[in-house]
C-alpha positions, -999 to +999 in steps of 0.1 A: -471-799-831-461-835-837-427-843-820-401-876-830-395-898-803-359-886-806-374-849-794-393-861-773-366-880-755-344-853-754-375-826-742-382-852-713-341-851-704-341-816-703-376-807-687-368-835-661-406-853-667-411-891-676-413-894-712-442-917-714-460-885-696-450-865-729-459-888-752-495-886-733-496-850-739-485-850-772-509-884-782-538-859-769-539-834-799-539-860-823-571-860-848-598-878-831-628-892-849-652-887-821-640-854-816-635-842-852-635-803-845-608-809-815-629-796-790-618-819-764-583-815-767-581-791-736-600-814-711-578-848-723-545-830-716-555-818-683-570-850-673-535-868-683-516-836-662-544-841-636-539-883-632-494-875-636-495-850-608-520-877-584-500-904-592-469-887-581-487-874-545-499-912-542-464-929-546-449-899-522-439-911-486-471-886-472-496-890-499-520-870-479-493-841-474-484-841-511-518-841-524-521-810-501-491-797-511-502-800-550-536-783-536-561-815-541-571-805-503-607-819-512-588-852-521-567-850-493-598-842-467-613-872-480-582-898-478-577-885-442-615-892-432-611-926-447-576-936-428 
């Protein structure tokens, strides 16, 4: 379902998430030529949830608590190992 800007302003006020994330989720189900049957659609919108919810455990004052947290423990095992 395509959305105006307008929309999805006011669904990124309400829901409390960046718009640009939205506009991510929303720019994911658009007709794709390389993907002309949509099949894709699934694993583009959870890579874009996938990279939102790491980015916000990265800029967090404990990224390897947050990413924990968010249970990326394999991701969070290997940070610590590194550090």
């Amino acid at each position: 379902m395509a959305y105006t800007e307008d929309e999805l302003r006011e669904l990124s006020e309400r829901a409390g998430v960046p718009q640009d994330y939205l506009q991510r989720l929303t720019a994911a189900e658009e007709p794709d030529p390389l993907d002309p049957r949509g099949d894709h659609i699934l694993a583009k919108k959870l890579n874009i949830v996938f990279d939102h919810h790491l980015a916000k455990c990265i800029a967090s004052p404990d990224p390897i608590g947050a990413l924990r947290e968010f249970g990326f423990s394999e991701t969070a095992d290997a940070l610590s190992a590194k550090l």
